[in-house]
C-alpha positions as CSV (number, residue, x, y, z in Angstrom):
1,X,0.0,0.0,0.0
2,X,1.6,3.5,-1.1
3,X,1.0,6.2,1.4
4,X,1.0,9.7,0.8
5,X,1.5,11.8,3.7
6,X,-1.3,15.2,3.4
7,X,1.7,17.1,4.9
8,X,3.7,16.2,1.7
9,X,0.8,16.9,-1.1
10,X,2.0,19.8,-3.5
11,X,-0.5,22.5,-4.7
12,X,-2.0,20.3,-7.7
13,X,-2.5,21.7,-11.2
14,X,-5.7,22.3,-12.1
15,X,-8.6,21.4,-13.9
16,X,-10.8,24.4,-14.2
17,X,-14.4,24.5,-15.8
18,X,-15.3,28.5,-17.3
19,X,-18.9,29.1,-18.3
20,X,-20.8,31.7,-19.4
21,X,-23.2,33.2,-22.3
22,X,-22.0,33.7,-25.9
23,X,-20.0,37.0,-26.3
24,X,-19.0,37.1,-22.4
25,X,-15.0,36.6,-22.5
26,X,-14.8,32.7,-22.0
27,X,-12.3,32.3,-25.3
28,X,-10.5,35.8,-24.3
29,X,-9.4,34.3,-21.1
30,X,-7.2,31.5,-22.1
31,X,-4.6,34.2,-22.8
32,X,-4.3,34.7,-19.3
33,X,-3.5,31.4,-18.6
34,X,0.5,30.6,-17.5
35,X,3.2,29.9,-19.9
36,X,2.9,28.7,-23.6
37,X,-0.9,27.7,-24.1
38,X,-2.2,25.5,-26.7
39,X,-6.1,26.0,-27.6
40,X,-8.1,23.1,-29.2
41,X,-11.0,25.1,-30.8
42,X,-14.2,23.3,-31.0
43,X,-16.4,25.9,-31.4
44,X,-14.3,27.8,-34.4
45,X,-13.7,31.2,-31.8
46,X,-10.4,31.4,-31.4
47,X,-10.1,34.5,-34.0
48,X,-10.6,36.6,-30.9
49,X,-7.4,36.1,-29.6
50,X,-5.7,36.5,-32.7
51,X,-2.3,38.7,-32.3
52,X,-1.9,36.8,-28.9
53,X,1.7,35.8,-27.6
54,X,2.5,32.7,-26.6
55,X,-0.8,30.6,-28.1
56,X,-0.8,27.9,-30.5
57,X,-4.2,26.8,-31.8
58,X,-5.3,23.6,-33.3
59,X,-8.9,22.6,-34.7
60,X,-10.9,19.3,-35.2
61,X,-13.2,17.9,-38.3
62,X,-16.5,18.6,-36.6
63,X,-17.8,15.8,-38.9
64,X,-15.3,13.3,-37.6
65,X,-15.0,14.8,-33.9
66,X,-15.4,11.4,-32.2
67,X,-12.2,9.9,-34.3
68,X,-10.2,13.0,-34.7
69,X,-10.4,14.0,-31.5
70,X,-9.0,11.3,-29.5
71,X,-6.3,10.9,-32.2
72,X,-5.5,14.9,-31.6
73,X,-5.2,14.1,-27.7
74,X,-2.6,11.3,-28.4
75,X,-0.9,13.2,-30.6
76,X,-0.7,15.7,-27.9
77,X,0.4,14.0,-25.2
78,X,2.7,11.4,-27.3
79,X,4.6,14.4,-29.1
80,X,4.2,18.1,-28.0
81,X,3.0,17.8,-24.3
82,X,6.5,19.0,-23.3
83,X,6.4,22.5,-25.2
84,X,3.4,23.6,-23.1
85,X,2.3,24.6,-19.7
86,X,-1.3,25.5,-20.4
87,X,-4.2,23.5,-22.6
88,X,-7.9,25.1,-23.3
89,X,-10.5,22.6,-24.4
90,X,-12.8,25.7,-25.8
91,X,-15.5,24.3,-25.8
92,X,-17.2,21.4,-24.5
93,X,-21.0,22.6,-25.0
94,X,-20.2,22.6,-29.2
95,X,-18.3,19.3,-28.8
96,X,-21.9,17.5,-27.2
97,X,-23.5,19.6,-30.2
98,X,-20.9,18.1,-32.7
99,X,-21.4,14.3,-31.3
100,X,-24.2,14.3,-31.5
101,X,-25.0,15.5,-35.0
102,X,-22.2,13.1,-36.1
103,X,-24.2,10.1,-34.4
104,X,-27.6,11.6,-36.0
105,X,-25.6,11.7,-39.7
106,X,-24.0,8.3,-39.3
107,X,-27.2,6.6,-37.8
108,X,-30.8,5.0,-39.2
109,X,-32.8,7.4,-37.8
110,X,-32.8,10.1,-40.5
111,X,-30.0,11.9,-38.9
112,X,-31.5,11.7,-35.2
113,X,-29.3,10.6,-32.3
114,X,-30.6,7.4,-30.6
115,X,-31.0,7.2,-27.1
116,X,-28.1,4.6,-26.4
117,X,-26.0,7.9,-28.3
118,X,-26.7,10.2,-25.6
119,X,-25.1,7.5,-22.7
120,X,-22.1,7.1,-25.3
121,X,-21.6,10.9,-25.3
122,X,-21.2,11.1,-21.6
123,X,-18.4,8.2,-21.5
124,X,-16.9,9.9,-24.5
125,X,-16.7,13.4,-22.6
126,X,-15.7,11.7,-19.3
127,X,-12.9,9.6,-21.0
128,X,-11.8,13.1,-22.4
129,X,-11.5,14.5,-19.4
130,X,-9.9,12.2,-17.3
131,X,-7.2,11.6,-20.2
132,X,-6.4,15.7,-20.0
133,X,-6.6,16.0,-16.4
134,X,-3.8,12.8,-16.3
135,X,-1.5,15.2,-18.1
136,X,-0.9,17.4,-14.8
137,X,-1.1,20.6,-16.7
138,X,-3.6,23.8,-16.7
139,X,-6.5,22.8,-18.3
140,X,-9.2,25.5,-19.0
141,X,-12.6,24.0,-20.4
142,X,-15.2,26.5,-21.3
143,X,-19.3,26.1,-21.8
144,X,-21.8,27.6,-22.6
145,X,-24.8,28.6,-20.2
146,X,-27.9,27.1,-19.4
147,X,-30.5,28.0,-17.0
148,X,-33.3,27.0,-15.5
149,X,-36.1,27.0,-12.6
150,X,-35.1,25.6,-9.4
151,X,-36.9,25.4,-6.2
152,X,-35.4,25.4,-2.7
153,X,-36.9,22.3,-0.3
154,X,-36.0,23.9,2.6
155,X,-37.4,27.6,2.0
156,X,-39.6,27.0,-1.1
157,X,-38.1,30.3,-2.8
158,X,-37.6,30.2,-6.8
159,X,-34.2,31.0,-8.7
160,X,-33.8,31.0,-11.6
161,X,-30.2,28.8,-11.9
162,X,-27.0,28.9,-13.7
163,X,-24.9,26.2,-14.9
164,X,-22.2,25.0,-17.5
165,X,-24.4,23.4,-20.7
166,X,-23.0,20.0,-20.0
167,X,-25.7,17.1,-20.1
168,X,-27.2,16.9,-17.1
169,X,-26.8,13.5,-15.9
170,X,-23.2,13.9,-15.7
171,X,-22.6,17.4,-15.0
172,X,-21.7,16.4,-11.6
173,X,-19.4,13.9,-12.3
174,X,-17.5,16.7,-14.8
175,X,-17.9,19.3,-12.0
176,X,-16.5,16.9,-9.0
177,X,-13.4,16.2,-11.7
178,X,-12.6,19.8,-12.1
179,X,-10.7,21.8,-9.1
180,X,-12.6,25.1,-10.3
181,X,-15.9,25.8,-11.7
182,X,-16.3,29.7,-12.5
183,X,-19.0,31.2,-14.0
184,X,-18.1,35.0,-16.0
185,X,-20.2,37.7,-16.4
186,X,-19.4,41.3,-17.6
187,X,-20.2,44.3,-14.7
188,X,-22.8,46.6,-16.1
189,X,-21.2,48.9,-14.2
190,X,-17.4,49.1,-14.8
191,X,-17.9,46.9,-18.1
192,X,-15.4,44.9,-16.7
193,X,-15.2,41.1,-16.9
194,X,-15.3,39.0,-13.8
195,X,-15.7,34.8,-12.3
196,X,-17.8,33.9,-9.9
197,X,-16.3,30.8,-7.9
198,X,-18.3,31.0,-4.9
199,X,-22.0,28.2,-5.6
200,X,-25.2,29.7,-4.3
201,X,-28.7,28.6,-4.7
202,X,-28.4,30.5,-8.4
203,X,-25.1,29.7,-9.6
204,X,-23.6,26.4,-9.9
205,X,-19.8,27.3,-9.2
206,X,-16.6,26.0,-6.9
207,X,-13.5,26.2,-6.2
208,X,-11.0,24.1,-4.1
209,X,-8.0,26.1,-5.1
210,X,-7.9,29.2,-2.9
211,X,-10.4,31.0,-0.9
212,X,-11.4,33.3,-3.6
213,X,-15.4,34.0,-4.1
214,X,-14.9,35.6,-7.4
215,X,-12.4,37.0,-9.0
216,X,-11.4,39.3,-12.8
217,X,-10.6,38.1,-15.5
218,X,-7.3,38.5,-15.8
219,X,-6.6,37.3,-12.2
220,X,-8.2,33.9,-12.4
221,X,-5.2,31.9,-13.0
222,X,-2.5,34.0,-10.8
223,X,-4.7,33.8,-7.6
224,X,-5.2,37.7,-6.9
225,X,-8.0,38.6,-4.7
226,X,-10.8,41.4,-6.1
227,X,-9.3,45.2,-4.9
228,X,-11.3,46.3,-2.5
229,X,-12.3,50.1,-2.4
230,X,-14.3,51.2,0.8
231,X,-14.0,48.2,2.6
232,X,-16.2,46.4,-0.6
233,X,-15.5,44.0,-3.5
C-alpha cells in the first residue's frame, strides 16, 4: 500500500471549468492562462485572440470529432505535451452539439441521435476529461450557459439557476473532476469582466483552489483577490 502523507501533497495543477453566455469573454481568457498555451478550438472562436503571444491553436473535423479528437489528444500527449504549460478545451458545450449531429448523420434514424448515443456521449466526454486531467497541466474547459427554474426544499423560494451546458446527468461527475468551476459575467457597471467561484442557490460554481469567491478576469489563474475600495469588492 503506497501512502501519501497530506503534509507532503504539493498545490495540484488544475482542472478548471469557465462558463458563461456567448460573447461574455470565455475564449479571451485563455490568454491569461501561464506559460505557452495550446487552444483546441471546438467551437471555431479562437479568431478573438488573434495577435496573442504565446498561443498555438489547433482545430478538429466537426464531422469526424469522435475519431479525430481522440487521435489529436494522443498526438498531444505522445509528441508536443512537453512544449506547453497550459491546454484550453474551448468548448465542451459545441463538442456534445458536434457528437451528437455526427451520431444523427452516421445513424438509421434520419440523422436523429438514438438514445443509447446520448449514454455514449457522456463516456466519451468523461474519457476526455480524465485523459487531459492525467496530463498534470492547466487545463481550462469552457461552456456555454444554461438555466433554468429551481426550487429550494427547505425555503420554497424560486431562482432562476446557472450552470455550464453540460448534459445533465453527468454534469456532476465533470464538476466533482474539475478543481474550479467559475461562471463570467461582464459588470454593467465598470464593463469589466469578472468569475464567480463562490456556488449559491443561483449559480452552480466552486473552487477548491484558494479562498477566492470571485475573481477578474485577468486574475483567475495567478490567484489575486478582487481590490477592495471602501471596505467592498
Amino acid at each position: 500500500m503506497k501512502v501519501i502523507h497530506a503534509a507532503d501533497i504539493k498545490k495540484p495543477t488544475a482542472l478548471r471549468i469557465l462558463y458563461g453566455n456567448p460573447g461574455m469573454g470565455k475564449t479571451t481568457t485563455i490568454q491569461y492562462m501561464p506559460g505557452r498555451k495550446l487552444v483546441i478550438d471546438i467551437d471555431g472562436t479562437s479568431s478573438v485572440l488573434k495577435g496573442k503571444q504565446d498561443i498555438d491553436i489547433v482545430e478538429v473535423d466537426p464531422n469526424n470529432i469522435r475519431e479525430d479528437l481522440p487521435k489529436l489528444l494522443k498526438d498531444i500527449q505522445d509528441n508536443y505535451l512537453d512544449q506547453y504549460d497550459s491546454i484550453a478545451l474551448d468548448n465542451i458545450s459545441e463538442l456534445e452539439n458536434a457528437v451528437l449531429t455526427e451520431y444523427g448523420k452516421k445513424g438509421n434514424n434520419h440523422g436523429v441521435p438514438g438514445i443509447q448515443n446520448y449514454q455514449q456521449l457522456q463516456f466519451f466526454e468523461l474519457d476526455l476529461i480524465r485523459y487531459m486531467k492525467a496530463w498534470d497541466k492547466e487545463i481550462l474547459i469552457t461552456a456555454w450557459e444554461m438555466t433554468d427554474e429551481f426550487t429550494d426544499e427547505n425555503t420554497g423560494q424560486s431562482f432562476t439557476r446557472a450552470y455550464p451546458q453540460i448534459r445533465k446527468p453527468i454534469l456532476t461527475n465533470v464538476m466533482g473532476l474539475a478543481l474550479q468551476v467559475g461562471r463570467i459575467i461582464i459588470s454593467p457597471k465598470t464593463g469589466k469582466r469578472g468569475i464567480t467561484l463562490a456556488p449559491s442557490n443561483a449559480i452552480f460554481a466552486k473552487n477548491q483552489i484558494d479562498d477566492r469567491k470571485a475573481s477578474l478576469q485577468e486574475d483567475l489563474f495567478n490567484g489575486k483577490e478582487i481590490p477592495q475600495k471602501n471596505g467592498n469588492h
